[in-house]
C-alpha positions in Angstrom: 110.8 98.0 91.6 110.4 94.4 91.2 112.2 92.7 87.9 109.4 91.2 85.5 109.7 88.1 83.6 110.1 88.2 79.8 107.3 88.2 77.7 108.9 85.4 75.5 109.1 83.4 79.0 107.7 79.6 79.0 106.0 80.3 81.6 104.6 83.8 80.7 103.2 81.8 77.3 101.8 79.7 79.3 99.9 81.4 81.4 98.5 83.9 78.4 97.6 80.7 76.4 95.9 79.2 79.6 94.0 82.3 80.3 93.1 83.2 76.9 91.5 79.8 76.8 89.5 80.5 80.0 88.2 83.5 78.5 87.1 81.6 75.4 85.0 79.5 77.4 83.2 82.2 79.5 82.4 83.8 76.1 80.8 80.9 74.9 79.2 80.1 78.0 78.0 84.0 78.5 76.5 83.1 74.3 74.7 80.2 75.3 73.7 82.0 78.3 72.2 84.7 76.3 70.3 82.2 73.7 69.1 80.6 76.8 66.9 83.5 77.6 66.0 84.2 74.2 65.0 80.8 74.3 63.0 80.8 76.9 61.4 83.7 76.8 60.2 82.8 73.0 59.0 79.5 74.6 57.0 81.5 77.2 55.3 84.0 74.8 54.9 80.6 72.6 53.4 78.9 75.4 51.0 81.9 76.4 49.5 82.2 72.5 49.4 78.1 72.5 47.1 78.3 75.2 44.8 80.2 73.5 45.4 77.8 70.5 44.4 75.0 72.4 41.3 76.2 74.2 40.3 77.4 70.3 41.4 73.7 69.0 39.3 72.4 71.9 36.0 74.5 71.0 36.8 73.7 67.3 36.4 69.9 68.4 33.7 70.8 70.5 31.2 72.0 67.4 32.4 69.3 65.8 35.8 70.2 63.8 38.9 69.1 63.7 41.3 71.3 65.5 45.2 70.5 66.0 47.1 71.4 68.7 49.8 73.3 68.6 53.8 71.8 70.0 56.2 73.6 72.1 58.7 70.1 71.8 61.0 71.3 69.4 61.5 74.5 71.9 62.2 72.2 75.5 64.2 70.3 73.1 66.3 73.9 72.0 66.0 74.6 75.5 67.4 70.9 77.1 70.6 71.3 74.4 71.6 75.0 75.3 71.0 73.9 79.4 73.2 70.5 78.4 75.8 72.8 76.7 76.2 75.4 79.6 76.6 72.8 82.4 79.5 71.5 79.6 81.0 74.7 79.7 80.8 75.4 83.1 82.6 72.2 84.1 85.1 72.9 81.5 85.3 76.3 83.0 85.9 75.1 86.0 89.2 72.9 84.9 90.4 75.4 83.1 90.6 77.4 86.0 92.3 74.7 88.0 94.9 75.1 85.1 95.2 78.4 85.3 96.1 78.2 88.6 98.4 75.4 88.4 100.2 77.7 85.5 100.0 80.9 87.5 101.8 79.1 90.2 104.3 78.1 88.6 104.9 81.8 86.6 104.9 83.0 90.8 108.0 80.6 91.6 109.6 82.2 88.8 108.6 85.4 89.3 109.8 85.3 93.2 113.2 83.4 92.1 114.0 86.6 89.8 113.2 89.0 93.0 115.1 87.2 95.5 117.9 89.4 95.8 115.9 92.7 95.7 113.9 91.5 98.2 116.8 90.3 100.2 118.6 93.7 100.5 114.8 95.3 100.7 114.8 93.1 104.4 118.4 93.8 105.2 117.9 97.5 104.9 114.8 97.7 106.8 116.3 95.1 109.8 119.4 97.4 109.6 117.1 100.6 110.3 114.7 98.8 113.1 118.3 98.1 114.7 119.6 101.6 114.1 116.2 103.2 115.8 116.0 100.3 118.9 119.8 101.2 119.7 118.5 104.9 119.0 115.5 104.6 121.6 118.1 102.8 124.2 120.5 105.5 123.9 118.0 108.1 124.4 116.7 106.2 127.6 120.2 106.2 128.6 120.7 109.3 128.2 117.5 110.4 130.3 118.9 108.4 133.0 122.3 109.7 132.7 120.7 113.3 133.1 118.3 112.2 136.4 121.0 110.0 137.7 123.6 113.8 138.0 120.9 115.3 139.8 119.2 116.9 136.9 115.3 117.9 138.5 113.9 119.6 135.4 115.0 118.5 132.3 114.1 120.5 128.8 114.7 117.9 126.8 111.6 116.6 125.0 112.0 112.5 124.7 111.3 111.5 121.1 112.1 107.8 120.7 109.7 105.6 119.1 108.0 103.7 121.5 106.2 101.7 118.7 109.6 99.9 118.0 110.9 99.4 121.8 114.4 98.6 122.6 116.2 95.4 121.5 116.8 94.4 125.5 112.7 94.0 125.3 111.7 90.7 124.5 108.2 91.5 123.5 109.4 94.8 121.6 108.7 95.0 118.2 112.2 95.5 117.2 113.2 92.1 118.7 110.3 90.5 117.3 111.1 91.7 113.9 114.9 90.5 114.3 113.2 86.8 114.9 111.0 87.3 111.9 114.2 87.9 109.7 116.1 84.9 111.5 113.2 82.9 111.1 111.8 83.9 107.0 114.9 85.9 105.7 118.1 84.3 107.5 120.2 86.2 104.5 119.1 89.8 105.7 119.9 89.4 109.5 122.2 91.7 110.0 
């Protein structure tokens, strides 16, 4: 089980503070969003009656009256400021989330520091036991051999070694390729 970090950590505050603040924003952009569409469908449905306002302002003028038309302005306007204030958001959105990475980065250095050693002994154990079964499979070979080589014609013996893992005189076995792998990313758990 992997150690956790305190939650009175620097780095732990900052990373709640950081991502609190990026869930701020996407609230406020997910409002503006939603009085977006509110905005423009009331602009529509305005913009459907005004243009039966305007063909009656325009008979009105026709016989002779005065008819005024009717304005959607003050709506685009409404419309223009929520649009201005969601690209805002959206670029602030997008920092904070550069932040948030930076921050989670850093809480990840820490986090791995604290795990080293468990991880450490995790990779020793498991190069240990990929050791144990390669000298395990090589035995067994062995063994076989050993059996063939006195004269044995029919042997009982069912061979169970794993195959998957080879035998460390393999080069291309998985066993040896896993002892590079520890040499190469874990020096500390070579065995």
């Amino acid at each position: 089980m992997a150690i956790k970090t305190d939650d009175k950590h620097p780095d732990v505050i900052a990373l709640r503070t950081e991502e609190e603040k990026s869930q701020a924003l996407q609230g406020d952009r997910a409002k503006e969003e939603e009085k977006l569409g509110q905005l423009t469908q009331l602009y529509m449905s305005r913009k459907q009656s005004n243009k039966q306002a305007l063909l009656e302002a325009e008979a009105d003028r026709l016989l002779g009256g005065t008819g005024t038309l009717p304005s959607a302005d003050n709506d685009l306007k409404d419309i223009e400021a929520i649009e201005h204030k969601i690209a805002v958001l959206d670029i602030a959105i997008s920092k904070q989330k550069a932040e948030v990475d930076k921050v989670r980065s850093r809480f990840s250095v820490h986090l791995c520091q604290i795990n080293r050693a468990q991880y450490v002994e995790i990779e020793r154990r498991i190069a240990k036991a990929v050791q144990e079964l390669a000298a395990a499979n090589e035995e067994e070979i062995r063994f076989f051999q050993a059996l063939l080589d006195a004269g044995c014609s029919s042997i009982s013996f069912r061979p169970m070694r794993i195959n998957a893992i080879g035998i460390m005189a393999d080069d291309q076995s998985v066993a040896r390729f896993h002892e590079r792998e520890v040499k190469e990313f874990c020096p500390e758990a070579a065995a």
